[in-house]
C-alpha positions as CSV (number, residue, x, y, z in Angstrom):
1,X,0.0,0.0,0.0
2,X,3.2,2.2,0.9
3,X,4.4,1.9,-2.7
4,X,1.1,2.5,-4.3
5,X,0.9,5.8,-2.6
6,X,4.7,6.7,-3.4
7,X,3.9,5.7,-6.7
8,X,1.1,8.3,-7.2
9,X,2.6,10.8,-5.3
10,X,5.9,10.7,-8.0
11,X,3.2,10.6,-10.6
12,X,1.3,13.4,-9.4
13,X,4.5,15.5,-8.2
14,X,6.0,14.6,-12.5
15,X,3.2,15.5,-14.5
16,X,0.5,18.1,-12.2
17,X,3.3,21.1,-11.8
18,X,1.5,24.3,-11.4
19,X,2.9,27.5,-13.2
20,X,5.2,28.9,-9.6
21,X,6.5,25.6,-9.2
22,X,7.4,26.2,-13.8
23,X,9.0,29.0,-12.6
24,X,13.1,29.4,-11.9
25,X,14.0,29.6,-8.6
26,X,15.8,33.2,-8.2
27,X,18.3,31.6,-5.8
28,X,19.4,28.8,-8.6
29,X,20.4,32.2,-10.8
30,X,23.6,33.0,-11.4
31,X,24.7,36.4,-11.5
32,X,27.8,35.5,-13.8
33,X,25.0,36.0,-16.6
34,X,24.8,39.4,-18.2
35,X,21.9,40.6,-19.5
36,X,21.4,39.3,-22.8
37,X,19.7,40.9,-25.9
38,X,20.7,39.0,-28.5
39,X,19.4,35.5,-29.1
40,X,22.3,34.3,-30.9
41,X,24.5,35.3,-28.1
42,X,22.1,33.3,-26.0
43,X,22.3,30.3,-28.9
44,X,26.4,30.7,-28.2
45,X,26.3,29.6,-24.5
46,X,23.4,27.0,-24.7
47,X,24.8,23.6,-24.6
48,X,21.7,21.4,-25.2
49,X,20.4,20.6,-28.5
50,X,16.8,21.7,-27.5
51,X,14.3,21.9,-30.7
52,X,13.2,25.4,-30.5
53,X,10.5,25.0,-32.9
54,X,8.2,24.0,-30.2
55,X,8.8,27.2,-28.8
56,X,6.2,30.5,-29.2
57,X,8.2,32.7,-30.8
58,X,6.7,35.5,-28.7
59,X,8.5,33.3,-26.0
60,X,11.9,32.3,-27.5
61,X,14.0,34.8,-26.2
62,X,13.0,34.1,-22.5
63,X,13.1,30.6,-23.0
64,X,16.8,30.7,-24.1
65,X,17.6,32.9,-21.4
66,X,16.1,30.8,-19.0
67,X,17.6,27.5,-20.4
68,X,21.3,29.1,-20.3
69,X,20.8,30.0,-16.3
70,X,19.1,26.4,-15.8
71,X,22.0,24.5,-17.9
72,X,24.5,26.9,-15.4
73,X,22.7,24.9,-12.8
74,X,21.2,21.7,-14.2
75,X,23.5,20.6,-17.1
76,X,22.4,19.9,-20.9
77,X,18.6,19.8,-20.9
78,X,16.6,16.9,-23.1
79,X,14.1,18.5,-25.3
80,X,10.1,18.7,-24.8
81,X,9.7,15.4,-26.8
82,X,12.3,13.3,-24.8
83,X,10.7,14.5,-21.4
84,X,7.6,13.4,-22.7
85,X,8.4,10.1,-24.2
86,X,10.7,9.2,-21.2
87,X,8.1,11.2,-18.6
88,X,5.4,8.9,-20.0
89,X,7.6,5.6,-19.8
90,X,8.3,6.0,-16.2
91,X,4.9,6.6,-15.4
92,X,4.1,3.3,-16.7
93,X,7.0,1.3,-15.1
94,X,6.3,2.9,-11.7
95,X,2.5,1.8,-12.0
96,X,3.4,-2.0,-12.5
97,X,1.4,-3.7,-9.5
98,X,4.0,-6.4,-9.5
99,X,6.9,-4.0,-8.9
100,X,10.0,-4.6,-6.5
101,X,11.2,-2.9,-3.8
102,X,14.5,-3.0,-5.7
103,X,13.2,-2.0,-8.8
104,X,11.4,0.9,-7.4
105,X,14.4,2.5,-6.0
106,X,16.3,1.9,-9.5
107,X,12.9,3.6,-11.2
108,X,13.3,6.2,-8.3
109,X,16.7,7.1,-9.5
110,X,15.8,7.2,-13.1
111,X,13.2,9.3,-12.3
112,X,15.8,11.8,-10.6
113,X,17.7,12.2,-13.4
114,X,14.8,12.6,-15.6
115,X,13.5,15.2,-13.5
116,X,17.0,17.1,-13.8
117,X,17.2,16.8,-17.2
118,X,13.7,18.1,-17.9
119,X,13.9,21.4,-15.8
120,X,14.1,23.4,-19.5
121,X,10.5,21.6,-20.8
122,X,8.9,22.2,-17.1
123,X,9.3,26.2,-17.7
124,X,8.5,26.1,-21.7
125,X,4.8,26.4,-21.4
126,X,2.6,27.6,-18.1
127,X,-0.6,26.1,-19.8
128,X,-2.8,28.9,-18.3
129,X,-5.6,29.2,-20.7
130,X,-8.0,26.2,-21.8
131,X,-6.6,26.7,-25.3
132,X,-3.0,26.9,-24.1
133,X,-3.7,23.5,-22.5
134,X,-5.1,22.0,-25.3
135,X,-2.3,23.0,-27.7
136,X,0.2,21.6,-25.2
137,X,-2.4,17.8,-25.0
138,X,-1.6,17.8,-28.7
139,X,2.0,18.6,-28.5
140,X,2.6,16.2,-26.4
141,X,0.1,13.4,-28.2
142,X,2.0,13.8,-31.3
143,X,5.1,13.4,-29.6
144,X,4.1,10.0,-28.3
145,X,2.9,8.9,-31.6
146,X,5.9,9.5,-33.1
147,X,8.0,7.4,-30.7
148,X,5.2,4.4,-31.3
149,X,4.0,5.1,-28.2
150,X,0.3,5.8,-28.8
């Protein structure tokens, strides 16, 4: 009963964030980042191969400024597909009734490092409005269709 709850809690904490807990904690910024105006200064520092294109444009420029301070912190970042694919694999694993203790704590620490390598994709998109959301369901169906999944 233990592990059911854990499981739903991880599964809860993964895929329910709310738009503060999206946002970038001021005390993870480093002030060894100027000011930035230029995106292709930004596109010079950024170290992960994140598809862009995913992106609003309206929203590109803070994205990449907010992906450089979360790299500084976080390392390379996977893209919004990758979190999704591996977000939605995990999910699965963790809600195996058969599951053991031992492979819990090895999905546990999977689901760690997926978590730090998906801080980028949690701060993409707040998903306020009803037609926000519903752009971000189909992102993130076509995603899984793609990798076979759905």
């Amino acid at each position: 009963m233990k592990q059911f709850l854990l499981i739903i809690t991880l599964i809860s904490i993964f895929s329910c964030k709310t738009e503060t807990e999206n946002s970038i904690d001021p005390e993870i910024v480093s002030d060894s980042i100027p000011e930035l105006v230029d995106t292709q200064e930004l596109d010079s520092i950024i170290v992960s191969d994140y598809d862009m294109t995913d992106i609003d444009t309206k929203d590109v420029k803070e994205f990449k400024e907010n992906l450089v301070k979360i790299e500084e912190e976080f390392g390379e970042q996977w893209d919004f597909c990758t979190c999704i694919v591996k977000g939605d694999s995990i999910n699965k694993a963790f809600m195996d009734p058969g599951i053991s203790d031992s492979e819990f704590n090895r999905l546990s620490e999977r689901f760690d490092v997926i978590d730090e390598k998906c801080k980028a994709f949690r701060v993409q998109n707040p998903n306020i409005t009803p037609t926000e959301r519903a752009a971000h369901e189909k992102k993130v169906k076509k995603c899984l269709k793609e990798a076979g999944l759905k």
